[in-house]
C-alpha positions as CSV (number, residue, x, y, z in Angstrom):
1,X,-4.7,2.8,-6.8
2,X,-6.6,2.9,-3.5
3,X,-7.6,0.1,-1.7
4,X,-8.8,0.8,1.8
5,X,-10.9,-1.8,3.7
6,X,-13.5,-0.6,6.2
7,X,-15.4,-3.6,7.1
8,X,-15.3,-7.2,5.6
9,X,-18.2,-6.2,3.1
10,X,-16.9,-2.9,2.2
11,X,-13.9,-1.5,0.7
12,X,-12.9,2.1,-1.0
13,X,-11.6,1.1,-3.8
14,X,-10.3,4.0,-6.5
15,X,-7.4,4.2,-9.4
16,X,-6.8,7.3,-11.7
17,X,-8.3,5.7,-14.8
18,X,-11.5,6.1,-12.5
19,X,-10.9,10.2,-11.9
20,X,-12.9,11.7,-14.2
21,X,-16.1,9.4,-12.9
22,X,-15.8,10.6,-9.8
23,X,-15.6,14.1,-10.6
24,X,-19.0,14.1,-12.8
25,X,-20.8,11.8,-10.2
26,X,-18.6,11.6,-6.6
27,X,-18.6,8.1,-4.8
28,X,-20.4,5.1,-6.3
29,X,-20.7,1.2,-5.1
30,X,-21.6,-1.9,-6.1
31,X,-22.1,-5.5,-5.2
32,X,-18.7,-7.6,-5.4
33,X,-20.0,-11.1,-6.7
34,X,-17.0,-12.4,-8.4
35,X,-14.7,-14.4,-6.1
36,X,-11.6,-13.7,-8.2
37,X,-11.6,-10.1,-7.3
38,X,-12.8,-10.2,-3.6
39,X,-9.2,-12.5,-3.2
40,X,-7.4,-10.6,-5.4
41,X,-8.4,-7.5,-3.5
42,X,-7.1,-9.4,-0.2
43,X,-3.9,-10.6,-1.6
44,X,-3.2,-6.8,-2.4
45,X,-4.3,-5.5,1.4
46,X,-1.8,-8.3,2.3
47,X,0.8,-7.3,0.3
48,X,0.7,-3.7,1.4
49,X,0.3,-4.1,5.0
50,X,3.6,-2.9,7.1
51,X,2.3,-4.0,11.0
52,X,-0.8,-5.8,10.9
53,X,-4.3,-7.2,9.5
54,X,-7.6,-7.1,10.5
55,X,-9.4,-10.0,9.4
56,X,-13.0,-11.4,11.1
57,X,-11.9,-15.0,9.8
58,X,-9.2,-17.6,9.9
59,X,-7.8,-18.5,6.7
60,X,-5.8,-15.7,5.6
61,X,-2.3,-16.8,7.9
62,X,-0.4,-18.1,4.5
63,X,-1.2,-15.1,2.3
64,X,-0.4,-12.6,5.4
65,X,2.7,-14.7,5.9
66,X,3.8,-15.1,2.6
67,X,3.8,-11.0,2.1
68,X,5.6,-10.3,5.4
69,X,9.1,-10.1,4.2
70,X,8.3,-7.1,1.3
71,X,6.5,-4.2,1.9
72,X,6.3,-1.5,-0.4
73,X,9.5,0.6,0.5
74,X,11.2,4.1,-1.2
75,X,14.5,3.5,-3.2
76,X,16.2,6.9,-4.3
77,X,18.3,6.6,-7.6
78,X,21.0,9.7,-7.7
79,X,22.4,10.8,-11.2
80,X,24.9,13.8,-11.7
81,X,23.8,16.2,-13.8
82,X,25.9,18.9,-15.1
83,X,27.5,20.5,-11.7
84,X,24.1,19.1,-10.1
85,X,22.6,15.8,-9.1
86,X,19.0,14.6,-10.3
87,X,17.8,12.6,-7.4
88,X,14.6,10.4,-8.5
89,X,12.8,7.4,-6.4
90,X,10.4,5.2,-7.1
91,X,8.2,2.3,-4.8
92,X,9.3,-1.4,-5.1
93,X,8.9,-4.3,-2.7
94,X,11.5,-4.7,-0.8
95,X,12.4,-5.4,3.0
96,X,11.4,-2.5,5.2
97,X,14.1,-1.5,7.5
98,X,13.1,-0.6,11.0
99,X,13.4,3.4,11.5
100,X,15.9,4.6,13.5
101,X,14.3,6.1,16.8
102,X,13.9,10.1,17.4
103,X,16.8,10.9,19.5
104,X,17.1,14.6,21.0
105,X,20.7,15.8,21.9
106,X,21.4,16.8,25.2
107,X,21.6,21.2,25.6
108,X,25.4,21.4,25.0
């Protein structure tokens, strides 16, 4: 799924069920009238934000907060296989762990 926000009244919004529409007639819109799905659409861009939201209104410091912690994050699952290893990962929410910065070793 795809949920990218460009401007408080409009959002890209896409999911594989939804390919095969596209292909036959490219990008379409429509009016969002139903509250339920404007907030669930924000509690989703909350939930996937890593460093920050945009918002041009209060109102949203619970949900943001609420979300902080977990991110989506990468966990790797390693099985051995034979004389091999089958490494698989998947997404879940988890806490993101800061990077470790780029460090360049001195010429030797």
């Amino acid at each position: 799924m795809l949920i990218f926000p460009v401007s408080p009244s409009l959002v890209i919004f896409g999911d594989s069920s939804r390919k095969c529409e596209f292909v036959l007639r490219g990008l379409g819109f429509e009016n969002l009238s139903d509250l339920r799905h404007v907030k669930r659409i924000n509690r989703q861009v909350c939930r996937f934000s890593y460093e920050a939201v945009f918002a041009q209104k209060t109102g949203h410091e619970k949900l943001i907060q609420k979300h902080a912690v977990f991110s989506p994050i990468p966990r790797f699952n390693r099985a051995s296989r034979g004389k091999g290893e089958i490494v698989t990962f998947e997404m879940v929410f988890g806490k993101r762990e800061r990077k470790p910065k780029w460090v360049e070793k001195p010429n030797s």
